[in-house]
Backbone as ProteinMPNN parsed JSONL, in Angstrom:
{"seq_chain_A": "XXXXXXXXXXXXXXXXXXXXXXXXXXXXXXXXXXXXXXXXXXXXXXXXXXXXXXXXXXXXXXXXXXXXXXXXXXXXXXXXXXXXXXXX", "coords_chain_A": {"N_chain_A": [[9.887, -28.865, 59.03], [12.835, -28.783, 60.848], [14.071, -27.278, 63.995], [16.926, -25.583, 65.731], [17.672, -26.512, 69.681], [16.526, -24.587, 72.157], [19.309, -24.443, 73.957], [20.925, -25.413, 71.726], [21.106, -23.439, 70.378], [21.943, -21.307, 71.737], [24.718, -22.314, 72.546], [26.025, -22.687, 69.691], [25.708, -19.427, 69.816], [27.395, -19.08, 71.564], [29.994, -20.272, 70.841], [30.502, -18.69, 68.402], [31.147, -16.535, 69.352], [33.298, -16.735, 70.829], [35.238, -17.703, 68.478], [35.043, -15.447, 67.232], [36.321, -13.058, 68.907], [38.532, -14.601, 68.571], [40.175, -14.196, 66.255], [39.757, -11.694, 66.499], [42.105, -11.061, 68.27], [44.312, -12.352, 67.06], [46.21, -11.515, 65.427], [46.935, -11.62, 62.777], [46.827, -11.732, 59.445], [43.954, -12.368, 57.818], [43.52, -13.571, 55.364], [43.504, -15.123, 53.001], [46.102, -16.678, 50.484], [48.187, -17.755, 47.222], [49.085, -21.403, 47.828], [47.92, -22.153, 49.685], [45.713, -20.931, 49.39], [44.325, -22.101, 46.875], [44.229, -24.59, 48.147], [42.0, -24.245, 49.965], [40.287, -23.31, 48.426], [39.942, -25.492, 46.94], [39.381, -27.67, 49.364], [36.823, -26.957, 49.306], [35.053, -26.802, 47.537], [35.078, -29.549, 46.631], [34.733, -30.876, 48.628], [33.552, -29.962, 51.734], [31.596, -28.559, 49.911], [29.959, -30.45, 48.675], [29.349, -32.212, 50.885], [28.078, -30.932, 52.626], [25.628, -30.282, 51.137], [24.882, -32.888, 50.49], [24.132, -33.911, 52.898], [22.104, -32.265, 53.829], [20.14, -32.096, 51.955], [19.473, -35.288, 52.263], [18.396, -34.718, 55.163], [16.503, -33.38, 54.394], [16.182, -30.789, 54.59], [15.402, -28.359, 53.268], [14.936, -25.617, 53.252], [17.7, -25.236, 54.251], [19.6, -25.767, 52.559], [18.852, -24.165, 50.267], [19.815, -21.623, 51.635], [22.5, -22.17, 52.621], [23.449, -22.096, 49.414], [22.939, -19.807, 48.955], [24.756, -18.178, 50.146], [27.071, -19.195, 49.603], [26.753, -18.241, 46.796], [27.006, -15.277, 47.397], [29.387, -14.86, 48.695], [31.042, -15.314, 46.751], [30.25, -13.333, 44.871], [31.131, -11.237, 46.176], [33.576, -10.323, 47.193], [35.341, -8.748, 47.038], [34.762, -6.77, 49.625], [35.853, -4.219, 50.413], [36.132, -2.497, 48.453], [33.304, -2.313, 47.231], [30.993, -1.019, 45.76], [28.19, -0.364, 47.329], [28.522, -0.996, 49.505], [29.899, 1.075, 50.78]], "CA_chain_A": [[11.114, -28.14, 59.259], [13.319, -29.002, 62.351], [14.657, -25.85, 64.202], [17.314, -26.158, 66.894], [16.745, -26.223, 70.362], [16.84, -23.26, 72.514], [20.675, -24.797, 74.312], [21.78, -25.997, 70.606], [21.464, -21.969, 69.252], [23.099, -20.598, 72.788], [25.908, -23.003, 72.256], [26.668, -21.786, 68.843], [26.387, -17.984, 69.661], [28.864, -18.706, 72.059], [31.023, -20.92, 70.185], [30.379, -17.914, 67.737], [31.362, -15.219, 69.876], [34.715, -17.012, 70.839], [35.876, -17.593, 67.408], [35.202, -14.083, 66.489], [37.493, -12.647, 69.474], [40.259, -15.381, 68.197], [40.358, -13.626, 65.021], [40.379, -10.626, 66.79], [43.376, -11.164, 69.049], [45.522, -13.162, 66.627], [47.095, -9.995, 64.887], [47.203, -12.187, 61.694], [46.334, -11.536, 58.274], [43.139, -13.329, 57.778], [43.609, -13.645, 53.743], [44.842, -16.357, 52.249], [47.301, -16.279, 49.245], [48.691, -18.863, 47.159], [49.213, -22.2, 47.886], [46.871, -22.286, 51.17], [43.9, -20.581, 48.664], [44.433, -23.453, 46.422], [43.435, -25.707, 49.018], [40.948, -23.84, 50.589], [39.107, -23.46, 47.234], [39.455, -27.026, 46.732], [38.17, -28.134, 50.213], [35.723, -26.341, 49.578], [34.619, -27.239, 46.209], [35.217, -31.082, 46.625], [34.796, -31.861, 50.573], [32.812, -29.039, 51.803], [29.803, -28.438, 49.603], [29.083, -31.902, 48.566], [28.833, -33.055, 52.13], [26.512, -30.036, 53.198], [24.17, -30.906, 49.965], [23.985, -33.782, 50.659], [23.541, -33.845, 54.264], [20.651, -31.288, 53.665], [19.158, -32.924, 51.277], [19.532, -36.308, 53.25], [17.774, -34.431, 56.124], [15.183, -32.827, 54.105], [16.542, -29.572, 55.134], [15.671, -27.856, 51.661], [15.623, -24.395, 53.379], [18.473, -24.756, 54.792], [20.51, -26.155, 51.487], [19.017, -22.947, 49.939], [20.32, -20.904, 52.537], [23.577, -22.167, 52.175], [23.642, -21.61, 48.12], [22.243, -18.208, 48.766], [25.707, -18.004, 50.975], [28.188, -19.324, 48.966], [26.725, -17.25, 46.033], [27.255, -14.325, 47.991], [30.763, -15.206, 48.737], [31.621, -15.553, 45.392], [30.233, -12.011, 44.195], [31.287, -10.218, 46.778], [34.813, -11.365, 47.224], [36.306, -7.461, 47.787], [34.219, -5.996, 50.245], [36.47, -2.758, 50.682], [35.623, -1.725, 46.69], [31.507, -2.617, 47.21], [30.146, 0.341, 45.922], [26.647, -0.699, 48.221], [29.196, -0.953, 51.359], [30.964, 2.38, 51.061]], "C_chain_A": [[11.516, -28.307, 60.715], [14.073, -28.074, 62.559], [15.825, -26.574, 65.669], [17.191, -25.886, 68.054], [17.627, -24.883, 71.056], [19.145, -23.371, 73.234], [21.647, -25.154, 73.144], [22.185, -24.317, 70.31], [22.191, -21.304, 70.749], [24.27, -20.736, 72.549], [26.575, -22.262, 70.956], [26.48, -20.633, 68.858], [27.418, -18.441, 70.463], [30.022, -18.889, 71.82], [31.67, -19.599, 68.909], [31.539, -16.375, 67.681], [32.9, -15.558, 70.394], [35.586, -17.297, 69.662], [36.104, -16.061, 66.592], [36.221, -12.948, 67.411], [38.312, -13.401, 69.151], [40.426, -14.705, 67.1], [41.147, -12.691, 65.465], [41.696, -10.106, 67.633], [44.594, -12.298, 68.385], [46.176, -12.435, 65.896], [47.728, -10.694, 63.778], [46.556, -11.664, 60.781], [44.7, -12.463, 58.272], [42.649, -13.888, 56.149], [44.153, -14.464, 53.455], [45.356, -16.541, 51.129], [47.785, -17.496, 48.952], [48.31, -20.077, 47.337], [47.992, -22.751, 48.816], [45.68, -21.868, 50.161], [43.804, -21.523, 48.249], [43.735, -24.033, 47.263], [42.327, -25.002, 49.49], [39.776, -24.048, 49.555], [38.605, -25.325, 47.106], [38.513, -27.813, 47.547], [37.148, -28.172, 49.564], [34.494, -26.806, 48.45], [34.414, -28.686, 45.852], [34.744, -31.778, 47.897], [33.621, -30.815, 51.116], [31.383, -29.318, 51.488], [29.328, -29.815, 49.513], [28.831, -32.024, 49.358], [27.377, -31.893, 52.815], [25.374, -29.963, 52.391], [24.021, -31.664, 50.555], [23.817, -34.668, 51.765], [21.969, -33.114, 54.221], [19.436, -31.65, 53.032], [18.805, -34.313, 51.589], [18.072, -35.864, 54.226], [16.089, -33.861, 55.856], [15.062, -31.543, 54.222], [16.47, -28.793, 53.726], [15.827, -26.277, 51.843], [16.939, -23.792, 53.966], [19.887, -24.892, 53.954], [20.021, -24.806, 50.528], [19.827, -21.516, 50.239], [22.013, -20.86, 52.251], [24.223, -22.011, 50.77], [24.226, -20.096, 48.055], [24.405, -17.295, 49.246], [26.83, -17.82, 49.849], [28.383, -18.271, 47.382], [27.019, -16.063, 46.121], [28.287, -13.888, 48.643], [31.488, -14.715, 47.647], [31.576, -14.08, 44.684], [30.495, -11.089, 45.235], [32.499, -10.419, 47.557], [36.344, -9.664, 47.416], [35.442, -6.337, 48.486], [34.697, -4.549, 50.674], [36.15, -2.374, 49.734], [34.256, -2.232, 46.575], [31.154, -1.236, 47.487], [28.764, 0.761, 46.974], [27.093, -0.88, 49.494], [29.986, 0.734, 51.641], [29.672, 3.509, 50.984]], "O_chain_A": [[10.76, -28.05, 61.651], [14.845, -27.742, 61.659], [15.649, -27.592, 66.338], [16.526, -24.853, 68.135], [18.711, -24.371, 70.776], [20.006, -22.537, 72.952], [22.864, -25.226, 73.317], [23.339, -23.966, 70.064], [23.238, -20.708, 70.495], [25.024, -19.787, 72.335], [27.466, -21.42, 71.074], [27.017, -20.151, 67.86], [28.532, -18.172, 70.014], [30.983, -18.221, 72.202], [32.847, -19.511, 68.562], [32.184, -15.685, 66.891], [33.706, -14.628, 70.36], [36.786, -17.116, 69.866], [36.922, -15.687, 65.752], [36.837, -12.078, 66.795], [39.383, -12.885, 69.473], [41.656, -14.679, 67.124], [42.351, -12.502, 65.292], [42.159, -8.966, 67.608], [45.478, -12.884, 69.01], [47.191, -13.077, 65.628], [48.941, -10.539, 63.637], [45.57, -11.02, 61.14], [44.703, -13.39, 59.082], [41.605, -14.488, 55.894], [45.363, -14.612, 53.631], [44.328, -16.561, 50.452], [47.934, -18.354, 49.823], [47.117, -20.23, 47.075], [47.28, -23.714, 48.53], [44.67, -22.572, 50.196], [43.177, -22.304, 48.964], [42.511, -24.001, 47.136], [41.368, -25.675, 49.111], [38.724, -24.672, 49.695], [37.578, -26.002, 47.154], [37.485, -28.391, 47.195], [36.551, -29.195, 49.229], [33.31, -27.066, 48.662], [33.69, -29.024, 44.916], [34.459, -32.962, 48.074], [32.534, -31.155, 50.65], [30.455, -29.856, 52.093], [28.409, -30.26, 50.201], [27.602, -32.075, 49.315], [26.242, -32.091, 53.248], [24.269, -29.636, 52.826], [23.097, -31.592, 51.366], [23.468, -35.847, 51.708], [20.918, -33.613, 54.621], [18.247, -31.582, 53.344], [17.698, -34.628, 51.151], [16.982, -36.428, 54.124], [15.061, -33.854, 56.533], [13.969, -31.018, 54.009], [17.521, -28.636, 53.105], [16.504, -25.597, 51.072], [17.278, -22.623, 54.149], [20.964, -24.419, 54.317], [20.993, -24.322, 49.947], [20.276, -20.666, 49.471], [22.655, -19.902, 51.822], [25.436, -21.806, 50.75], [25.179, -19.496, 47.557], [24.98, -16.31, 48.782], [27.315, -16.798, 49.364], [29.404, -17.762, 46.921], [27.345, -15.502, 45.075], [28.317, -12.77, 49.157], [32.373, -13.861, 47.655], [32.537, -13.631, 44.06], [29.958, -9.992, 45.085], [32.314, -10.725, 48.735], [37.535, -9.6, 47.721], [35.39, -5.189, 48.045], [33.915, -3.793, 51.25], [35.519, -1.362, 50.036], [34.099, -2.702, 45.449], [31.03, -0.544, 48.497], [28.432, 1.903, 47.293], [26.356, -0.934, 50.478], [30.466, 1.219, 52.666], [29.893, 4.711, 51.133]]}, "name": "protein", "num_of_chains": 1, "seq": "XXXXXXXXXXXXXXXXXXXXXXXXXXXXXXXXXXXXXXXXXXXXXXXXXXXXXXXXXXXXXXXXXXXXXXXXXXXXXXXXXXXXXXXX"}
């Protein structure tokens, strides 16, 4: 198992931590509707996962192609987090 190094995981909190104030200072909806879901689903479903399978599995990365399942499964069922009886 290859972990990343201590400057690779800094980098992405910080990359982390600036995408999550752009959210927060773009006084946009962050939902997408329509035409734009469409695509998003699709990406996501066609371009997306395949390439992170089978990058992962390429790499040998099998906990980390679990990981990402575990994700997307968890996406999928939990898709109105304001009505999650286990969040309220």
């Amino acid at each position: 198992m290859t972990t990343n190094s201590g400057a690779e995981q800094n980098e992405t909190a910080r990359l982390n931590e600036l995408a999550y104030y752009q959210i927060l200072d773009s006084g946009k909806e962050r939902n997408v509707h329509g035409f734009a879901l469409m695509v998003c689903i699709l990406f996501y479903a066609f371009i997306a996962i395949p390439k992170h399978t089978l990058t992962y599995l390429l790499k040998g990365k099998f906990d980390m192609l679990k990981a990402f399942y575990k994700g997307i499964t968890w996406n999928l069922t939990h898709y109105n987090i304001y009505h999650n009886e286990s969040l309220t």
